[in-house]
TORGUVO-592136 format. One line per field, with one value per atom (N, C-alpha, C, O, CB): residue number from 1; residue in three letters; x, y, z. Coordinates in steps of 0.001 Angstrom, whole numbers. Atoms other than C-alpha are relative to their C-alpha. Glycine has a CB too. Layout:
N
num <- (NUM/...)
residu <- (ALA/...)
u <- (X/...)
v <- (Y/...)
w <- (Z/...)
END
This chain:
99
num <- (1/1/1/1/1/2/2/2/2/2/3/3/3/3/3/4/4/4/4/4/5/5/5/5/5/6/6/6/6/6/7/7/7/7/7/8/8/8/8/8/9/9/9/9/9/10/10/10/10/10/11/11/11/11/11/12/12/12/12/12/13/13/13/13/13/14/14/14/14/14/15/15/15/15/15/16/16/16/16/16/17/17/17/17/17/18/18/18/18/18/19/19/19/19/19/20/20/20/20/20/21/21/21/21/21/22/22/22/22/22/23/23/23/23/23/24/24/24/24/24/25/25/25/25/25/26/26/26/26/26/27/27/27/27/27/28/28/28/28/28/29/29/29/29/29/30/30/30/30/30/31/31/31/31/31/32/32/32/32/32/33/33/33/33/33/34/34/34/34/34/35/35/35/35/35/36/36/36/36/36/37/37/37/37/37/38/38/38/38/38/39/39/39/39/39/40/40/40/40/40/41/41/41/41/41/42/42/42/42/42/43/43/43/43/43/44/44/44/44/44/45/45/45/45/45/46/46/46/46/46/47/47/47/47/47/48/48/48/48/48/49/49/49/49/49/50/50/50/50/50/51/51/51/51/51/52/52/52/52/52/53/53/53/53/53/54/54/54/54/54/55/55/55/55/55/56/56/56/56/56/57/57/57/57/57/58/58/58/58/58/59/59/59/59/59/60/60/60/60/60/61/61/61/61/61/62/62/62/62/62/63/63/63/63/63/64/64/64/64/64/65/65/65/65/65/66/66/66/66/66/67/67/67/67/67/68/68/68/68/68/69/69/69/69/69/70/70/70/70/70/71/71/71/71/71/72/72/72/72/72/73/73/73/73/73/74/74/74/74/74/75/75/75/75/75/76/76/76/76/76/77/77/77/77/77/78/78/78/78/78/79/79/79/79/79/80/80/80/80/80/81/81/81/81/81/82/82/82/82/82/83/83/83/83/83/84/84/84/84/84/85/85/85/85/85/86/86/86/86/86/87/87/87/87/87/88/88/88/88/88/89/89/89/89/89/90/90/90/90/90/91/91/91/91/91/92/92/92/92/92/93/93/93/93/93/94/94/94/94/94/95/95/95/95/95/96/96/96/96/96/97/97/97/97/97/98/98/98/98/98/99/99/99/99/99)
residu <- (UNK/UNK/UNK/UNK/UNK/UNK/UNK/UNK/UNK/UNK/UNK/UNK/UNK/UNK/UNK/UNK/UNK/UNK/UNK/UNK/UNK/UNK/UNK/UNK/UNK/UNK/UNK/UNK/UNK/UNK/UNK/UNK/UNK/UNK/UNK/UNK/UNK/UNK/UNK/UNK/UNK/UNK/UNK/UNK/UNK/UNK/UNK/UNK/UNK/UNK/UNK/UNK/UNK/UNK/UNK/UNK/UNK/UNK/UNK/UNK/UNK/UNK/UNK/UNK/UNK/UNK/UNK/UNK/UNK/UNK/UNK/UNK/UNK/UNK/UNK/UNK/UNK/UNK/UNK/UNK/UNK/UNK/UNK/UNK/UNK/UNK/UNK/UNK/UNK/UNK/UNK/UNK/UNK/UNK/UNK/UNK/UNK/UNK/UNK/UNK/UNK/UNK/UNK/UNK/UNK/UNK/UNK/UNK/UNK/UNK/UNK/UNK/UNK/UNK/UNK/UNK/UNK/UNK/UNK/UNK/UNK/UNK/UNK/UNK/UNK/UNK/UNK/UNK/UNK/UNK/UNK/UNK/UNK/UNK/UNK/UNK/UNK/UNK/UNK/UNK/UNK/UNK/UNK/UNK/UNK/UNK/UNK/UNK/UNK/UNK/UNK/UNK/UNK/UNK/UNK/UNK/UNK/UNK/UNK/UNK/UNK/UNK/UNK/UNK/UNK/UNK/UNK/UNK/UNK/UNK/UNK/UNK/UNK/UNK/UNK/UNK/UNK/UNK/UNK/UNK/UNK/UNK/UNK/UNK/UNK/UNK/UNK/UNK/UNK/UNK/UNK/UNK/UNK/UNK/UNK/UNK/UNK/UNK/UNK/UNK/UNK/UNK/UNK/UNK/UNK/UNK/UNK/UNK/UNK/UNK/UNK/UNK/UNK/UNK/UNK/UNK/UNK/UNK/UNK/UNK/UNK/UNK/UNK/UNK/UNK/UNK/UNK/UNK/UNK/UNK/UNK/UNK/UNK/UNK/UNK/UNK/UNK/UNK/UNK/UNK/UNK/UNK/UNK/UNK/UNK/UNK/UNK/UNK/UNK/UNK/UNK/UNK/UNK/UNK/UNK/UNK/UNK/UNK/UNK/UNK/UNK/UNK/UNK/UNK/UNK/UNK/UNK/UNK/UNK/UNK/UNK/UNK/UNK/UNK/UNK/UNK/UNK/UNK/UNK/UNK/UNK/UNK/UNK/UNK/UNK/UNK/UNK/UNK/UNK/UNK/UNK/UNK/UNK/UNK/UNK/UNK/UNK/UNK/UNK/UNK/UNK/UNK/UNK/UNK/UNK/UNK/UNK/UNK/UNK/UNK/UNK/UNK/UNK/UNK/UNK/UNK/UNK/UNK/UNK/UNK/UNK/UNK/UNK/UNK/UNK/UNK/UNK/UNK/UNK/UNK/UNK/UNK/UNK/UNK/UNK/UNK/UNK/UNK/UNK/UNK/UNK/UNK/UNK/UNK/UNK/UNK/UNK/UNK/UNK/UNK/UNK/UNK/UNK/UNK/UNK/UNK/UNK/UNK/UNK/UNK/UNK/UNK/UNK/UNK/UNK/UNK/UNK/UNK/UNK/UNK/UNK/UNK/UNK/UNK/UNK/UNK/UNK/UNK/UNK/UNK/UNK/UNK/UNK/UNK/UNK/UNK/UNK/UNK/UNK/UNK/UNK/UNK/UNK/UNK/UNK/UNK/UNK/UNK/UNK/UNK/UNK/UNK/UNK/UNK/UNK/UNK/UNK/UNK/UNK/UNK/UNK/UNK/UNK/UNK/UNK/UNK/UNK/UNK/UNK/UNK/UNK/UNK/UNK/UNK/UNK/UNK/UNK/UNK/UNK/UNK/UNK/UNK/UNK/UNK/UNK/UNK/UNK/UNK/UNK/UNK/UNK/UNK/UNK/UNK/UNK/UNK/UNK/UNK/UNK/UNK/UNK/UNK/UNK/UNK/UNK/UNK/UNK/UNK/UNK/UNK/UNK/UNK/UNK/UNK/UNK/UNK/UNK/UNK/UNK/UNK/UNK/UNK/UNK/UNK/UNK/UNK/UNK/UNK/UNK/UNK/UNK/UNK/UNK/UNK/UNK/UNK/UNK/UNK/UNK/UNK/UNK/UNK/UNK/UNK/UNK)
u <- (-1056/-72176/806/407/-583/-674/-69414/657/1211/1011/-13/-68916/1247/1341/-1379/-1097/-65666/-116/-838/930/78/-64256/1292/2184/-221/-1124/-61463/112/-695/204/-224/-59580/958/1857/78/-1324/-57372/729/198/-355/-467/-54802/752/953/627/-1235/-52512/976/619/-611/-1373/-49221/751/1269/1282/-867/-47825/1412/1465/-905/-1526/-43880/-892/-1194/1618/196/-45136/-568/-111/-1460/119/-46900/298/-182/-983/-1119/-44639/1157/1733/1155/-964/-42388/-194/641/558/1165/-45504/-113/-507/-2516/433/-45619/-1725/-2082/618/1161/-49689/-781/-839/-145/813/-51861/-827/-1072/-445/1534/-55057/-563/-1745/168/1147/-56544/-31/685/83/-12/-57576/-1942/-2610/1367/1300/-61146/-366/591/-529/57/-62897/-762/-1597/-242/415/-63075/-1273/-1781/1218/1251/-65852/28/1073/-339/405/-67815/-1273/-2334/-211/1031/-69883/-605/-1758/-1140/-187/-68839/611/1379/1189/-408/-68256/1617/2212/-448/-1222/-64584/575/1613/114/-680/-64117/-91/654/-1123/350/-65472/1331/1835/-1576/-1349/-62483/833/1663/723/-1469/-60009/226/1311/178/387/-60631/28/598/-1302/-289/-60626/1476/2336/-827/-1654/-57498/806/1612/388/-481/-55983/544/1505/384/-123/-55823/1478/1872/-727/-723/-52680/494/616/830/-757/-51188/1430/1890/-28/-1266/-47730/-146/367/429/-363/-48596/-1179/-2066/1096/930/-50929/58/1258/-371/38/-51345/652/548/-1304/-501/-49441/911/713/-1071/-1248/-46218/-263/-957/2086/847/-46977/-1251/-2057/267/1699/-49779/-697/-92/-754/1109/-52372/-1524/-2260/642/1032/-55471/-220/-1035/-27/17/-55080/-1033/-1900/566/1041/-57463/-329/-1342/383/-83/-56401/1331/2368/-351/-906/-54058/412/-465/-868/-156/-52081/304/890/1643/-1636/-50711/-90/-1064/25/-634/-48442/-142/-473/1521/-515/-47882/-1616/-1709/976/1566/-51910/500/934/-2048/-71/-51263/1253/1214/-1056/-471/-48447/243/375/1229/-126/-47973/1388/1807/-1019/-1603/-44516/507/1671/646/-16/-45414/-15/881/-939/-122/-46484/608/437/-1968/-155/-45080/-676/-258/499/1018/-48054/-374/-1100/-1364/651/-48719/-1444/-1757/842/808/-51902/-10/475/-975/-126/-52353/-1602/-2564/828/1774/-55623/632/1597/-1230/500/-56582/-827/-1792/-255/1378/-58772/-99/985/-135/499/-60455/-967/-1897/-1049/471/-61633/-625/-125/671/1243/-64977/184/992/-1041/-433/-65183/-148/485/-719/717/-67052/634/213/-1658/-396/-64706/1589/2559/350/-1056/-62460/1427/1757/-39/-1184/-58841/667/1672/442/-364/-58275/-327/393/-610/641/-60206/839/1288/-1210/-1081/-57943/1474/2442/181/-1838/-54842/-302/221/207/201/-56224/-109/102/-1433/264/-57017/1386/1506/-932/-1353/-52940/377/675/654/-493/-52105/20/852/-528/324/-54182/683/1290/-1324/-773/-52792/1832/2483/-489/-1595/-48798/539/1662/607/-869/-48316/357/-428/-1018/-648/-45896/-920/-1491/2101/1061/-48029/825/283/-1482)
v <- (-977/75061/-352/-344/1426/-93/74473/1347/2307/-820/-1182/76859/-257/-1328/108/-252/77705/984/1938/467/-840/78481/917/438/-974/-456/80669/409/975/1008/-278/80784/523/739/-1013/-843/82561/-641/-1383/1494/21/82260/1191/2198/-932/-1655/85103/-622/-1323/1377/252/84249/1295/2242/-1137/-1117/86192/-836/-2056/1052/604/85640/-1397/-2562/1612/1369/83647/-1640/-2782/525/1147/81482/-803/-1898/-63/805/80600/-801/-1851/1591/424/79750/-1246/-1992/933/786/77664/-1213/-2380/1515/1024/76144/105/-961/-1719/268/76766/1099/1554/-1022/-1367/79605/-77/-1283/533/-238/80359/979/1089/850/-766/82870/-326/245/1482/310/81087/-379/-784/-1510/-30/80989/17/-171/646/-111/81303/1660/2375/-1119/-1192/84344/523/1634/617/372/83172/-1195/-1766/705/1102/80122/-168/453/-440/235/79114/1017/1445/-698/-1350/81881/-615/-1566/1161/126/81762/-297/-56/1219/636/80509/1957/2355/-1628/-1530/84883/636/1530/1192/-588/85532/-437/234/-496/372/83326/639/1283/-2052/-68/84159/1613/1949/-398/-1622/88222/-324/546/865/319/86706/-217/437/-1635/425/84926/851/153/-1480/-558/87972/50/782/177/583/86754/-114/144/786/1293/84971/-1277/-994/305/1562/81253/409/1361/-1682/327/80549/-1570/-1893/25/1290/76755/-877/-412/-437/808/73893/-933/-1210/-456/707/71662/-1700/-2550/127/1251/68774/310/1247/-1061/140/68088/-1538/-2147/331/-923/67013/-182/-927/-592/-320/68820/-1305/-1864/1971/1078/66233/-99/-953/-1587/469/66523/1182/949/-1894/-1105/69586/440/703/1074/179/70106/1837/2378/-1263/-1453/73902/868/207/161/-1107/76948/812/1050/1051/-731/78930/1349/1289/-696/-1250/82651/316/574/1766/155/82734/1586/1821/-752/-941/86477/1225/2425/-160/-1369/88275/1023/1943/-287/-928/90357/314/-383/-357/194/91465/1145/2189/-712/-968/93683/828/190/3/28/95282/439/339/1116/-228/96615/-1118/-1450/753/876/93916/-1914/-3009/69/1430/90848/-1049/-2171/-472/1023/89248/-309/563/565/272/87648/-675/-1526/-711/1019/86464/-762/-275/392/681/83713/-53/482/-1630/135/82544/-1087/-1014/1592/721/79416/212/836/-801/540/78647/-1014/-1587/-154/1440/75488/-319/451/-183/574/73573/-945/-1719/-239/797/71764/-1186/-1375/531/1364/68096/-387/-1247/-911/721/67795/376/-5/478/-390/69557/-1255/-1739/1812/1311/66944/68/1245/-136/-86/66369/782/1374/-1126/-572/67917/1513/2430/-646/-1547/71095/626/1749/22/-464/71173/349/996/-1167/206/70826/1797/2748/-1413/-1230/73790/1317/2367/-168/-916/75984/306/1493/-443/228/75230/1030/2179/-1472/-863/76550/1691/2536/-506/-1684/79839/587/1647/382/-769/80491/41/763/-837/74/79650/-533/-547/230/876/77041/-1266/-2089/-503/1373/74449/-997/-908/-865/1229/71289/-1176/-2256/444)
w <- (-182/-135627/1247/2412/105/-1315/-133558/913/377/-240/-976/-130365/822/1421/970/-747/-128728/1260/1549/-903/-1251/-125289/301/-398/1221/-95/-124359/1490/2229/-989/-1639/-120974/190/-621/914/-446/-118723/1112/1938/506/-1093/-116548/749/71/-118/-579/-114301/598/1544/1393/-1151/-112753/262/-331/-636/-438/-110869/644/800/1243/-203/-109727/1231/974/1005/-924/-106335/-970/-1007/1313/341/-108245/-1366/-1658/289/960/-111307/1486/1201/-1370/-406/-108515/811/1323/541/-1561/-106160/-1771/-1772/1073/1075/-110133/-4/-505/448/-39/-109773/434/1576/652/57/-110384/543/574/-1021/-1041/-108179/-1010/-683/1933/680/-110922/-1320/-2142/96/1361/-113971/47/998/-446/679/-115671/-1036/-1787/182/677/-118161/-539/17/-88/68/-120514/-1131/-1284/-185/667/-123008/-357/-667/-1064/214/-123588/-1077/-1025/1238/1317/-126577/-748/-800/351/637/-128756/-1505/-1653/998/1314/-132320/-457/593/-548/122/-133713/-349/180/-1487/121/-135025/1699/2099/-1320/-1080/-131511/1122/2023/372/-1618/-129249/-905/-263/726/552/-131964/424/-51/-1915/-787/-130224/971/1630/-125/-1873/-126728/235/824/700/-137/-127013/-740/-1355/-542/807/-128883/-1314/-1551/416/1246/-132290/-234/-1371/-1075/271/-131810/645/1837/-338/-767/-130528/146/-484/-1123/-216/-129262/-890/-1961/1791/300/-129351/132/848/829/-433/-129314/901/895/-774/-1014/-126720/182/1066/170/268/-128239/-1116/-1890/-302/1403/-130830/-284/530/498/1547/-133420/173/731/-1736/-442/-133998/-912/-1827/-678/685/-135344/650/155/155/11/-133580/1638/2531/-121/-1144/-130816/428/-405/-241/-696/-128129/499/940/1275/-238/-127705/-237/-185/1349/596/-128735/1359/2190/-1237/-1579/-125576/-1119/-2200/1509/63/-126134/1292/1999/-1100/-1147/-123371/267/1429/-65/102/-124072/215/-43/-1429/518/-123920/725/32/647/-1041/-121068/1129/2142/645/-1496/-118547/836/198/56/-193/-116161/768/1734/417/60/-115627/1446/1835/-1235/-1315/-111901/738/1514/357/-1162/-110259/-808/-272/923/503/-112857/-313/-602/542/88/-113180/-1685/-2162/900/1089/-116831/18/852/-656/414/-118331/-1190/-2211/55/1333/-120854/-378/171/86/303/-122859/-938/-1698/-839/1000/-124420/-702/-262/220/773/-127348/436/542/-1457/-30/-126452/-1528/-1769/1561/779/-129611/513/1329/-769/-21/-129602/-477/-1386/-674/77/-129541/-1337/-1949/895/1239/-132546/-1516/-2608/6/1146/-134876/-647/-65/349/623/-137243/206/55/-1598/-176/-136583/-992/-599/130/1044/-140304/221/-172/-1143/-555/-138973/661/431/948/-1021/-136078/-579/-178/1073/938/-138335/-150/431/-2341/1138/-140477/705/98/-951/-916/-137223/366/672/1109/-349/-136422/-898/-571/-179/976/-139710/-328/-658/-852/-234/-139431/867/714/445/-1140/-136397/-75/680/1490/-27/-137376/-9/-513/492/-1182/-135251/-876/-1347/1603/1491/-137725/463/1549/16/123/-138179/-722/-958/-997)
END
């Protein structure tokens, strides 16, 4: 069974502007593929490469923001090494993201 990770980041204005976030982590690790696709809010913007063919992870830019202090968060899925480039395609597709 392959196990997925899903991560975060926060920007806030300073550091979109510093280009480099100081609060990023992770928000689960070796969790089921229904389990990140609920972390990362069950949807993608994009994968981590054009064209997709063999993507290493899914962003949504959009999980979280907050309208006081400007701060967004994002979340990756990270896809597991061991899953096939055709897998990865097919994970693209579920999620939207043209292929």
């Amino acid at each position: 069974m392959a196990f997925f990770s899903v991560t975060y980041e926060i920007w806030s204005v300073e550091a979109i502007e510093a280009g480099e976030t100081d609060d990023r982590g992770f928000v689960s690790e070796h969790v089921s593929l229904r389990d990140a696709i609920e972390d990362v809010g069950g949807r993608v913007d994009e994968a981590n490469e054009w064209p997709v063919r063999s993507p290493r992870w899914f962003t949504n830019y959009a999980f979280d923001a907050n309208p006081f202090t400007g701060e967004t968060e994002q979340r990756s899925l990270h896809i597991p090494e061991n899953v096939t480039p055709a897998s990865r395609r097919r994970l693209a597709r579920l999620f939207g993201v043209k292929v």
